[in-house]
Z-matrix of the N, CA and C atoms (Angstrom, degrees):
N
C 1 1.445
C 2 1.519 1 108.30
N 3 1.254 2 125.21 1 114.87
C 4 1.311 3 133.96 2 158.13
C 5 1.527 4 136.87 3 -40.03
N 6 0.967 5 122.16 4 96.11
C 7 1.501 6 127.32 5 176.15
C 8 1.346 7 132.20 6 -68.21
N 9 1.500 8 99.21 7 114.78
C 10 1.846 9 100.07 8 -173.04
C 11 1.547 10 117.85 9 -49.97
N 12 0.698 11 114.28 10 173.69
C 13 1.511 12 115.90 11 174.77
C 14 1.478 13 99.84 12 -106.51
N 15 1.810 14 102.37 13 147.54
C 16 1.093 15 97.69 14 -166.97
C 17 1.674 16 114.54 15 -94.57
N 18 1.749 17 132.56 16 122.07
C 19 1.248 18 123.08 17 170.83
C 20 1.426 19 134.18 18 37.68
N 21 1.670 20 96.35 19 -72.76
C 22 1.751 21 107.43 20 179.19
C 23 0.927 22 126.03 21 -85.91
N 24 1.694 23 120.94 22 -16.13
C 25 1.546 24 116.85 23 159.74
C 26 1.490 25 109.46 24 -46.56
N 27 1.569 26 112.34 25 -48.06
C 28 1.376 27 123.53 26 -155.74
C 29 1.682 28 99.11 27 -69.35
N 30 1.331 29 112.02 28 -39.12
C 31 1.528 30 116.39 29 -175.81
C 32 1.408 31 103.35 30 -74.24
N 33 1.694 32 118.98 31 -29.50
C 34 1.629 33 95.22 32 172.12
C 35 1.372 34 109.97 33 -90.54
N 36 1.224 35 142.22 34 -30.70
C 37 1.352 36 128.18 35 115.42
C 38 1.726 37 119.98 36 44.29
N 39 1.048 38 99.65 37 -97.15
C 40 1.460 39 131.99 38 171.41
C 41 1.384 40 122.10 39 -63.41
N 42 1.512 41 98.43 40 -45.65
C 43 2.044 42 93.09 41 172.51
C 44 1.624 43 107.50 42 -59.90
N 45 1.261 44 112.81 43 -48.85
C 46 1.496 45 123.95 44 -151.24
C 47 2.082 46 102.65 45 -75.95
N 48 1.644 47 94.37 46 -38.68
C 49 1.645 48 75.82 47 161.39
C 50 1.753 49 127.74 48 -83.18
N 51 1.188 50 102.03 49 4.12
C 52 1.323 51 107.50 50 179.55
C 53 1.252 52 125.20 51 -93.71
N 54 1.695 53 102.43 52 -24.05
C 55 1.787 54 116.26 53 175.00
C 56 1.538 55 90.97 54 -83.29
N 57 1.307 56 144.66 55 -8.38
C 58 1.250 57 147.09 56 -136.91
C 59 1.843 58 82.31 57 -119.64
N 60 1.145 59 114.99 58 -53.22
C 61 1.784 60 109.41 59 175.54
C 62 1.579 61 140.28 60 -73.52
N 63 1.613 62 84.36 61 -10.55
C 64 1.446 63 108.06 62 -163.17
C 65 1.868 64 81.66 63 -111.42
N 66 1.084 65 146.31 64 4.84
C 67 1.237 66 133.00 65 156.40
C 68 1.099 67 92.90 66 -98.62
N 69 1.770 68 135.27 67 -54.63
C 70 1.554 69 107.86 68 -178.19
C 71 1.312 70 135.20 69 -49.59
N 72 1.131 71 129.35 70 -20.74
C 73 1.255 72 145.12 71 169.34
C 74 1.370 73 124.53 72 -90.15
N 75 1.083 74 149.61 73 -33.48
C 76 1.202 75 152.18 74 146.84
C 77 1.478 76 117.93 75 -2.21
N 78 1.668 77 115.76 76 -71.48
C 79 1.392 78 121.15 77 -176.10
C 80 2.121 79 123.41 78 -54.23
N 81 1.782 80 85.04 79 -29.74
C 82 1.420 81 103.37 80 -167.53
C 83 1.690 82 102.31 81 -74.79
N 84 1.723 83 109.84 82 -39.59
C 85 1.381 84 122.67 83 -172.47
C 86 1.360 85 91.50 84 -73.83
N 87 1.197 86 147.48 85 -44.37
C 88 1.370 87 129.19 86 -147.88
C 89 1.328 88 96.51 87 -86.36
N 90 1.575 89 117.45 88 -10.81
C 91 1.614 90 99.83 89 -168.82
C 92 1.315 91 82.30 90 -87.31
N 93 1.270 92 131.66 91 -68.89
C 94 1.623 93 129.80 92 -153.07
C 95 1.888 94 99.02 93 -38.01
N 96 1.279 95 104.69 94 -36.93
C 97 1.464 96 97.51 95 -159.91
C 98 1.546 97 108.96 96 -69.99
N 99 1.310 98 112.44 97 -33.64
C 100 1.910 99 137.54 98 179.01
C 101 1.850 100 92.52 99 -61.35
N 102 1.514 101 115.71 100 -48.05
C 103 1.702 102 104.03 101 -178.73
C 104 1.403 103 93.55 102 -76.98
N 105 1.265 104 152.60 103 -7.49
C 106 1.579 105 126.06 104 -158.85
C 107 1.490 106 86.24 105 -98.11
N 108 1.493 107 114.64 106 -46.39
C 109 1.730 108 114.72 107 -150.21
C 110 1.531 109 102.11 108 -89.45
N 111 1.353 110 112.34 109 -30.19
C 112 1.708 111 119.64 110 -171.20
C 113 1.709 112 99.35 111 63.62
N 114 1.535 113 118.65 112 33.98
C 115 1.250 114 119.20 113 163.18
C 116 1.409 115 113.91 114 -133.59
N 117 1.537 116 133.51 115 151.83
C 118 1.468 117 100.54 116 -167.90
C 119 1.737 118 90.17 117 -114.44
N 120 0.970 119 124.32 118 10.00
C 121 2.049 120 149.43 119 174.20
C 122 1.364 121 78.50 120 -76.83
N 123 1.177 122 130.19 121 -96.92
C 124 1.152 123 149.74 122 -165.73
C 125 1.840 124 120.19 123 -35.40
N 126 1.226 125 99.12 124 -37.07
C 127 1.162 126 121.78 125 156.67
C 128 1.468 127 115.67 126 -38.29
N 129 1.132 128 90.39 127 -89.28
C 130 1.396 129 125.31 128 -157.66
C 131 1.581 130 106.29 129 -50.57
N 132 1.405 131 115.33 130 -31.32
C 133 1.427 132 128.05 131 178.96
C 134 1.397 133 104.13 132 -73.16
N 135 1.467 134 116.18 133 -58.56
C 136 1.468 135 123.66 134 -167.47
C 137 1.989 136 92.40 135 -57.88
N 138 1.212 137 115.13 136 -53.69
C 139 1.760 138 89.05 137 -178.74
C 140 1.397 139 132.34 138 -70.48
N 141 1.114 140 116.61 139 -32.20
C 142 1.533 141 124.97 140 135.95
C 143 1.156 142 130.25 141 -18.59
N 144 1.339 143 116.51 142 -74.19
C 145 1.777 144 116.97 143 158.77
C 146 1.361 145 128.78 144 -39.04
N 147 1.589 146 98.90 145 -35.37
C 148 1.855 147 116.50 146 -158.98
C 149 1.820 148 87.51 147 -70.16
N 150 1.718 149 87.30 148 -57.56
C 151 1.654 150 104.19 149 -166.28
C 152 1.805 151 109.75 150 -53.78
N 153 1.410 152 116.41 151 -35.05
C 154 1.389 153 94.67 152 171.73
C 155 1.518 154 126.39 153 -92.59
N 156 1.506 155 102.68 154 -33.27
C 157 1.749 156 105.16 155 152.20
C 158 2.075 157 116.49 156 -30.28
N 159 0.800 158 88.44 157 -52.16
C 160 1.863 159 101.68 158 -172.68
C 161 1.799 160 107.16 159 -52.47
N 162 1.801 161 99.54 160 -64.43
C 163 1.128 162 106.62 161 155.43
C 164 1.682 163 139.51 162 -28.32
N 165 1.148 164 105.91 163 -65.02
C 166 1.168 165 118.54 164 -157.72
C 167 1.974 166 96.51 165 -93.00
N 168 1.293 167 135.61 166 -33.32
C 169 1.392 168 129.04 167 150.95
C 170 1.476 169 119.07 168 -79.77
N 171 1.566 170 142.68 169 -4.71
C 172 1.694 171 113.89 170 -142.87
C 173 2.253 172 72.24 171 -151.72
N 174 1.255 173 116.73 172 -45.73
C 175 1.536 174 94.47 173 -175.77
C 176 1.261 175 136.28 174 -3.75
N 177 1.553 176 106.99 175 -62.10
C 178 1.303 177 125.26 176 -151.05
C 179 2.003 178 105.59 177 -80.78
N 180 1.524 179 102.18 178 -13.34
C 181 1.301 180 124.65 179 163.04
C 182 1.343 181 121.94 180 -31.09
N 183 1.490 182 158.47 181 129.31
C 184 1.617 183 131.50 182 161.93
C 185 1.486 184 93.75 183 -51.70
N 186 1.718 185 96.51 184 157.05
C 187 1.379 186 115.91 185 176.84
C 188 1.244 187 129.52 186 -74.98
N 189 1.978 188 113.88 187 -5.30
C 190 1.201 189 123.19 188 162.46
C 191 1.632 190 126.16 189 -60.99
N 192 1.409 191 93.72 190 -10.88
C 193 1.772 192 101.37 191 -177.78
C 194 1.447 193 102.38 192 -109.02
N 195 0.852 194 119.72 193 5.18
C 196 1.961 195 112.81 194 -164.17
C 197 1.549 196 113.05 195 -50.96
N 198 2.165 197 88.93 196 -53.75
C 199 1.283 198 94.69 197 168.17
C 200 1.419 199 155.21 198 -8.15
N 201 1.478 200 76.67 199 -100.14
C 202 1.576 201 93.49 200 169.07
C 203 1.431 202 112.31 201 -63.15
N 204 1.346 203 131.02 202 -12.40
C 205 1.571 204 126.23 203 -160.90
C 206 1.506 205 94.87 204 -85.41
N 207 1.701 206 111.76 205 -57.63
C 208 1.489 207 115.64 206 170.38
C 209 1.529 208 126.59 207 -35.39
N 210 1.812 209 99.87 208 -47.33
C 211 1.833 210 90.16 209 -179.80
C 212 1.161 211 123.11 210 -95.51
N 213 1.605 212 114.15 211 0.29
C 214 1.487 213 121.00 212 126.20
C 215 1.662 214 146.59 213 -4.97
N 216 1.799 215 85.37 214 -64.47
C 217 1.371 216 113.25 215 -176.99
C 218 1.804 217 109.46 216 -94.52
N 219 1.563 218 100.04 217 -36.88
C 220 1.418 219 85.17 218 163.88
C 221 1.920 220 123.46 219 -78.69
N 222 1.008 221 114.16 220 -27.21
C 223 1.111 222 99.26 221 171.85
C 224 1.546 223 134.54 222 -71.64
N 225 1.579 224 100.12 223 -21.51
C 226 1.673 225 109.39 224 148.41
C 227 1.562 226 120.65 225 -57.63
N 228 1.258 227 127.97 226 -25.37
C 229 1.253 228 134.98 227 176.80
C 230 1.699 229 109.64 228 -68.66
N 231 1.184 230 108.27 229 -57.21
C 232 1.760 231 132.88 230 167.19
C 233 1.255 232 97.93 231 -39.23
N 234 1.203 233 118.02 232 -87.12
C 235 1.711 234 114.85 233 175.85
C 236 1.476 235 124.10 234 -27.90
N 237 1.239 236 95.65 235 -54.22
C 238 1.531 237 112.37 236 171.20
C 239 1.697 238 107.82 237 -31.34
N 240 1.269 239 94.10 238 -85.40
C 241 1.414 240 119.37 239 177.76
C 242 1.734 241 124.25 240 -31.55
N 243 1.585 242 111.79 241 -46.15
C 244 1.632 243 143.26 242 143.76
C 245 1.462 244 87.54 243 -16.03
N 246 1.280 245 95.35 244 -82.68
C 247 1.691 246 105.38 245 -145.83
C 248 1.770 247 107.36 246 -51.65
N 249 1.184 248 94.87 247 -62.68
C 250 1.589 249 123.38 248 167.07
C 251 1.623 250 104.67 249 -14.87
N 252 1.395 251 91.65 250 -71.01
C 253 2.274 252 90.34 251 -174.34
C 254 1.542 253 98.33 252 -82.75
N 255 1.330 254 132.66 253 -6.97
C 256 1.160 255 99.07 254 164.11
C 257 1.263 256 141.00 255 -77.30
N 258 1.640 257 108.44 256 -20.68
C 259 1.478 258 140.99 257 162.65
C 260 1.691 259 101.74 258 -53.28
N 261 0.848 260 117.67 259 -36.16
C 262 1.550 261 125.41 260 -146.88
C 263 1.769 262 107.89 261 -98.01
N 264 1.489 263 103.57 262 -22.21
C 265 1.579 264 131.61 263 -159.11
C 266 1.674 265 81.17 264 -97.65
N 267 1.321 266 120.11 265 -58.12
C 268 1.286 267 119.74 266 -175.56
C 269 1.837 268 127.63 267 -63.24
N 270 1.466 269 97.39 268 -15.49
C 271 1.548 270 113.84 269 159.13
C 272 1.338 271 116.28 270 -85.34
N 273 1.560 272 117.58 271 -46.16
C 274 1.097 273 101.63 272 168.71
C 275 1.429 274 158.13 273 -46.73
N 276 1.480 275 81.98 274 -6.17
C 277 1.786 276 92.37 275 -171.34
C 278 1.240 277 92.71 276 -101.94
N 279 1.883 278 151.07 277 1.18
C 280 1.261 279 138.12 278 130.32
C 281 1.380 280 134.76 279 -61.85
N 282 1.613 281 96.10 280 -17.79
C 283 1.579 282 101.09 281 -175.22
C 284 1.612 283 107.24 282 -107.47
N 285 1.529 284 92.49 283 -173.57
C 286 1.436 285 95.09 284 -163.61
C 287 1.593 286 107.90 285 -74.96
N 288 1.479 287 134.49 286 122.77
C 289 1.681 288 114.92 287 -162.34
C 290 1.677 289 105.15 288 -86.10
N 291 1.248 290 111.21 289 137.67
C 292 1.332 291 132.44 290 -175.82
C 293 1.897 292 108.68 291 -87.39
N 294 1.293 293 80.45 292 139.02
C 295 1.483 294 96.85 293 -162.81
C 296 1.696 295 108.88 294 -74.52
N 297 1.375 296 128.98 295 137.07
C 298 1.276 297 131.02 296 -121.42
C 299 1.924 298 70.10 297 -103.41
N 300 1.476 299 104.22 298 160.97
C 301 1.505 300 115.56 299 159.58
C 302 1.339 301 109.50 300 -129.52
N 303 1.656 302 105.13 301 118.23
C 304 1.390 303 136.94 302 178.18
C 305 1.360 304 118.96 303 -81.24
N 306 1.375 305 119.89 304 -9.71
C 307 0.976 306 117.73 305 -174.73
C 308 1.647 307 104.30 306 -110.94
N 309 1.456 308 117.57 307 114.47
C 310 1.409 309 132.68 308 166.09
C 311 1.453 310 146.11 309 -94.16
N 312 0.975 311 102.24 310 143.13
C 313 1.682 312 102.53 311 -171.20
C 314 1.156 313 118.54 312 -37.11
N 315 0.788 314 138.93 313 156.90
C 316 2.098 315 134.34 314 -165.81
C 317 1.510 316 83.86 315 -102.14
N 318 1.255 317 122.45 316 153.27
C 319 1.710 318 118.48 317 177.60
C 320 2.160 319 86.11 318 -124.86
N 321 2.053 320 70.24 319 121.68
C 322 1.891 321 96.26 320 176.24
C 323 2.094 322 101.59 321 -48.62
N 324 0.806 323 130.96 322 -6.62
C 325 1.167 324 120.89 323 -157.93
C 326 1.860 325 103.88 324 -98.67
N 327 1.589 326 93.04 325 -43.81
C 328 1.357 327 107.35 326 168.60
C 329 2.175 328 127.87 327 -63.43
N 330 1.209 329 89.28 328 -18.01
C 331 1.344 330 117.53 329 -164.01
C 332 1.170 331 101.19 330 -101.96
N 333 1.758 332 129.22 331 3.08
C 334 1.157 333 123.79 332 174.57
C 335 1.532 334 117.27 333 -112.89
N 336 1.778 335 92.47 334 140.40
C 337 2.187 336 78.22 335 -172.95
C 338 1.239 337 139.13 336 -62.38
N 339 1.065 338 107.46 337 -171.18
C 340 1.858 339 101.28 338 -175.00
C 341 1.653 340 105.39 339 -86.53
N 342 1.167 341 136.17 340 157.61
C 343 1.325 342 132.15 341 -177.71
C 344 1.490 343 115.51 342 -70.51
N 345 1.828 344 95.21 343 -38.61
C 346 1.478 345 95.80 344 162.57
C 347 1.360 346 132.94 345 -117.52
N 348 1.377 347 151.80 346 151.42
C 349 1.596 348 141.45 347 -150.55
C 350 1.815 349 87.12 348 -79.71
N 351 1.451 350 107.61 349 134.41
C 352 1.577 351 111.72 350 164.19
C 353 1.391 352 99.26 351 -130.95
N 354 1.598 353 121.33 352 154.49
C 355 1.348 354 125.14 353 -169.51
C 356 1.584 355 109.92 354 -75.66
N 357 1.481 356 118.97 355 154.95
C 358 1.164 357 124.27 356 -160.69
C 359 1.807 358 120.07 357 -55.78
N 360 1.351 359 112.11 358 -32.40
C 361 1.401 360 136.36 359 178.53
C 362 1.329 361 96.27 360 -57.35
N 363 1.261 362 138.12 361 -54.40
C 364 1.494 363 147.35 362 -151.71
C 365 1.807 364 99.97 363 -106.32
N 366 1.073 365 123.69 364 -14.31
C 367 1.257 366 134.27 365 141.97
C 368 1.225 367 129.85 366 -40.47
N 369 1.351 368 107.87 367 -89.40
C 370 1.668 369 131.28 368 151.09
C 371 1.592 370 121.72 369 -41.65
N 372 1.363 371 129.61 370 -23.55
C 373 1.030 372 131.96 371 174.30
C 374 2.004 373 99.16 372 -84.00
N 375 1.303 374 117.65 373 -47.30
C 376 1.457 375 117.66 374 168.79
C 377 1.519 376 115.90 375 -56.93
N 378 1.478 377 114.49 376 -33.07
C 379 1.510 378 103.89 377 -177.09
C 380 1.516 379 108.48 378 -81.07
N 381 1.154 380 131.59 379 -17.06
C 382 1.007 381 134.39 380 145.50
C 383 1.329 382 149.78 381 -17.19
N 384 1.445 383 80.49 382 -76.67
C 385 1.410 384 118.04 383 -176.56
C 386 1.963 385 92.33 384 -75.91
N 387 1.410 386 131.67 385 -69.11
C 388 1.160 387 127.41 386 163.44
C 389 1.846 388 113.50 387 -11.34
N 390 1.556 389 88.95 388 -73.65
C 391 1.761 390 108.10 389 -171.60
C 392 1.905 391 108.50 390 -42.87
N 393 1.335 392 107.38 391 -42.74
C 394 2.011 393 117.63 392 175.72
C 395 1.282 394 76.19 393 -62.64
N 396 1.387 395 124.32 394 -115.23
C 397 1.505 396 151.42 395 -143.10
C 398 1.805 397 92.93 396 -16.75
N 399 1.394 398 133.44 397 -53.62
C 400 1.292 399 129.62 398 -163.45
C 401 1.777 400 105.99 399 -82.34
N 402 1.112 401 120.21 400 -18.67
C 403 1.576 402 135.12 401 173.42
C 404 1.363 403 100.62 402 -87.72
N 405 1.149 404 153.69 403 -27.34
C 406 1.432 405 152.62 404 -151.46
C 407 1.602 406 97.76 405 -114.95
N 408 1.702 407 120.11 406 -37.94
C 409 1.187 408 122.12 407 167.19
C 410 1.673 409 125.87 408 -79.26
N 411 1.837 410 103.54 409 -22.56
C 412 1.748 411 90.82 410 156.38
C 413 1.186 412 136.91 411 -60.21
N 414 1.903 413 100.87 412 -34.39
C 415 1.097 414 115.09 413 -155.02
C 416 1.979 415 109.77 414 -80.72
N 417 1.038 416 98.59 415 -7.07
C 418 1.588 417 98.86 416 -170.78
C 419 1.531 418 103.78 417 -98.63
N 420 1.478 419 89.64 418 139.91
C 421 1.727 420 97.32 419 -163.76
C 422 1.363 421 123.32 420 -37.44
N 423 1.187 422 132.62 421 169.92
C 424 1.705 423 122.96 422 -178.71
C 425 1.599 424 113.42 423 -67.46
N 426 1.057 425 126.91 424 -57.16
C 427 1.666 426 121.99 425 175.99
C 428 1.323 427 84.88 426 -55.49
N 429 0.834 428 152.91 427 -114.93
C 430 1.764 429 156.44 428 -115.06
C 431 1.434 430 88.73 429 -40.95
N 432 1.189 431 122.93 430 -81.38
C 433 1.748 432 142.31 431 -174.54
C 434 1.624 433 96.81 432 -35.65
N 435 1.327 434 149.56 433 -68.40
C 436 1.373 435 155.69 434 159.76
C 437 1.629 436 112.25 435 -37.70
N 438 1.146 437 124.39 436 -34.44
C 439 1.536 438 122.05 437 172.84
C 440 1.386 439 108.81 438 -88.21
N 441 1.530 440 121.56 439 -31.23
C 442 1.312 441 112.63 440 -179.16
C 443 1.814 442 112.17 441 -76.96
N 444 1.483 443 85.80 442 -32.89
C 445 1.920 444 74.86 443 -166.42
C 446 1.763 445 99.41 444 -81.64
N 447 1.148 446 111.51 445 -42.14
C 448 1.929 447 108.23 446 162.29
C 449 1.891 448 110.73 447 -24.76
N 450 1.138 449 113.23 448 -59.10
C 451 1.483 450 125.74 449 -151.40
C 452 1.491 451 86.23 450 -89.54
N 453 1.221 452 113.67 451 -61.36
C 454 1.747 453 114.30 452 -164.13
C 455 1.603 454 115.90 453 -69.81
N 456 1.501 455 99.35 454 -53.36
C 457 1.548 456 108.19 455 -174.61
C 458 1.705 457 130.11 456 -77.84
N 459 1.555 458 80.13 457 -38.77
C 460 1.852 459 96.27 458 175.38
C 461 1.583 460 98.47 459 -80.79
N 462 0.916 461 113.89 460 -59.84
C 463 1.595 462 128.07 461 -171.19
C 464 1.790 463 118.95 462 90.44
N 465 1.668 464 99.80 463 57.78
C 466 1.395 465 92.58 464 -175.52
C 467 1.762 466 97.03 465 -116.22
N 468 1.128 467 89.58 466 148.91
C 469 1.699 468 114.01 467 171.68
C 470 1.766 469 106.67 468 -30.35
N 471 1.210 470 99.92 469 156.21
C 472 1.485 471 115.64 470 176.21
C 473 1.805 472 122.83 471 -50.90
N 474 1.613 473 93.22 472 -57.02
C 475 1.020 474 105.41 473 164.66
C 476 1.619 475 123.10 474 -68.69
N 477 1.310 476 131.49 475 -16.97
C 478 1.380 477 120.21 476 172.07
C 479 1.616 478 109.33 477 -105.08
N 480 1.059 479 104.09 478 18.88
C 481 1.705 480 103.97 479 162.60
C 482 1.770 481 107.65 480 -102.40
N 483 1.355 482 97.06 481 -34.52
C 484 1.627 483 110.45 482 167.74
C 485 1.629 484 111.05 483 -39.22
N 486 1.093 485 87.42 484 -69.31
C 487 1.731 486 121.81 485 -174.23
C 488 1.942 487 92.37 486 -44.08
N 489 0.926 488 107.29 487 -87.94
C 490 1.802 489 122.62 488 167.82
C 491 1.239 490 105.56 489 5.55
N 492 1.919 491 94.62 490 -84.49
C 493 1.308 492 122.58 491 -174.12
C 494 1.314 493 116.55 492 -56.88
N 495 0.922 494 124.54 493 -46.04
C 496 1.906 495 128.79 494 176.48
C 497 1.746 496 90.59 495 103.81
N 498 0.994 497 139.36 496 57.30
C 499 1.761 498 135.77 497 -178.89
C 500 1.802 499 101.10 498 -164.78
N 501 1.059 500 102.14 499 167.78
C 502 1.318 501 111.53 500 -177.31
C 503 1.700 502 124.73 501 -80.45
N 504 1.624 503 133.09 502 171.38
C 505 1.098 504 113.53 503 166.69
C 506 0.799 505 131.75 504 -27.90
N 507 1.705 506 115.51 505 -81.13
C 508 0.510 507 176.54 506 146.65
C 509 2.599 508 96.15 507 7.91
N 510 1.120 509 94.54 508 -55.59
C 511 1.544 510 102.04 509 174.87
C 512 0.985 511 106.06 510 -91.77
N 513 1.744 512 140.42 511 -1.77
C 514 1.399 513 128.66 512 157.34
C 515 1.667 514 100.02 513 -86.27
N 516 0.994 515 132.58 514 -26.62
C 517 1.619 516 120.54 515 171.33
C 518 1.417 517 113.95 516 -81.89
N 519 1.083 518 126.52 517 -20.48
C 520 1.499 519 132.21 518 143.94
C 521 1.583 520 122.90 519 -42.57
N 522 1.263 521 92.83 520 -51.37
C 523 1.657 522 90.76 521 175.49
C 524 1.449 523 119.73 522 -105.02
N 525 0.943 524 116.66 523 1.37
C 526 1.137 525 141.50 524 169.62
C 527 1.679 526 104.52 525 -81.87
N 528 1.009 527 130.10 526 -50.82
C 529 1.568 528 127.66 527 164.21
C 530 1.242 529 121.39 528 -39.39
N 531 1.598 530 103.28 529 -63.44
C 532 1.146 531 146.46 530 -172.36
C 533 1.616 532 104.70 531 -34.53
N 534 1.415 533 92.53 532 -63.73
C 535 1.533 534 107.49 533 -173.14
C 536 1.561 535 115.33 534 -62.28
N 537 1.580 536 99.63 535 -51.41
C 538 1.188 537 115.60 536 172.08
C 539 1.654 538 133.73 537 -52.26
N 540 1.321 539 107.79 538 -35.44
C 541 1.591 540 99.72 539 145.47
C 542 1.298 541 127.31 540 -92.28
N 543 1.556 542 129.34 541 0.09
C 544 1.455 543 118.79 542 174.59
C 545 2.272 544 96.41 543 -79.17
N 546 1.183 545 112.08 544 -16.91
C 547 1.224 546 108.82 545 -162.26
C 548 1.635 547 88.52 546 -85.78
N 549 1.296 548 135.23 547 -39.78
C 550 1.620 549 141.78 548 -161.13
C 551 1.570 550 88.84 549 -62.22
N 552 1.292 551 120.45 550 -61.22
C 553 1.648 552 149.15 551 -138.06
C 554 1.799 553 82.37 552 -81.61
N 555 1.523 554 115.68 553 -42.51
C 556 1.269 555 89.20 554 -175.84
C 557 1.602 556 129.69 555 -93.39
N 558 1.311 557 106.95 556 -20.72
C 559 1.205 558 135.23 557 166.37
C 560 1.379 559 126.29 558 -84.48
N 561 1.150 560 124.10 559 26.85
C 562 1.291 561 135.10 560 -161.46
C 563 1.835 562 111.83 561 -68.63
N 564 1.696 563 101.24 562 -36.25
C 565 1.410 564 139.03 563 -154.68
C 566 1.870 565 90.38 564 -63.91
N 567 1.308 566 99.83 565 -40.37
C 568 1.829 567 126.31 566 -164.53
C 569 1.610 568 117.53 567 -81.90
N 570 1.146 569 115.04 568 -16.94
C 571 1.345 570 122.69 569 179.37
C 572 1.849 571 107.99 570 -70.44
């Protein structure tokens, strides 16, 4: 006779694939969040929030949905955030304006070597080429930048970027275009 398993296996079970999704995702969220905010403070909070928001409403979810449910929640955070400096942009121009800081966090990811040695020319031509590609992706409006890296980077279906986004196909291939030739047009140099 077969023995059920008892409850808390099943609940640790469940924690351990869930700390197990929420580390896969982490690196990918913090970047999207570093191109939305152009802060990596700022960052770092918004996935944090996303990541325990997610938790604490979407866990109990099967883990086939986590996904999309998480960048869901982070991209509600993003918006969030949107709204936030725009409120804030609109005070600013009564208050006294604070002097911008140009100098940014180095991102550990960039700072790590290549797996294999490539000569310095082809180096420098990648950091480059890196340095456009991450400037060309701040610069494009927030839906565009959120539909492209959804569709391009994550690689989810039309309809679950829809889903994500809260808009129809139909306006993720809209912005999804959108993006997609402001990124060709700017990067042209790189092809």
């Amino acid at each position: 006779m077969a023995m059920a398993k008892p409850a808390s296996s099943d609940a640790q079970a469940q924690r351990v694939a869930l700390n197990r999704f929420l580390q896969e995702v982490e690196r990918k969220a913090l970047r999207m969040a570093e191109l939305g905010t152009r802060d990596r403070e700022e960052a770092m909070d918004l996935v944090q929030d996303a990541m325990l928001a997610f938790v604490r409403n979407y866990a109990r979810k099967p883990s086939a949905q986590w996904a999309p449910l998480f960048y869901k929640v982070l991209d509600s955070r993003l918006q969030d955030f949107h709204r936030r400096q725009n409120v804030r942009n609109r005070w600013r121009v009564w208050l006294k304006p604070f002097a911008a800081d140009d100098q940014r966090a180095t991102d550990p990811l960039e700072q790590a070597p290549a797996p294999e040695t490539i000569g310095p020319a082809h180096q420098a031509q990648g950091s480059e080429a890196i340095g456009e590609l991450d400037q060309a992706l701040q610069q494009l409006p927030p839906r565009q930048r959120q539909a492209f890296l959804l569709r391009m980077w994550e690689g989810f279906d039309g309809a679950m970027t829809a889903g994500i986004m809260g808009c129809s196909e139909g306006s993720v291939k809209t912005h999804l275009s959108r993006a997609m030739h402001t990124l060709r047009d700017r990067l042209e140099d790189y092809r």
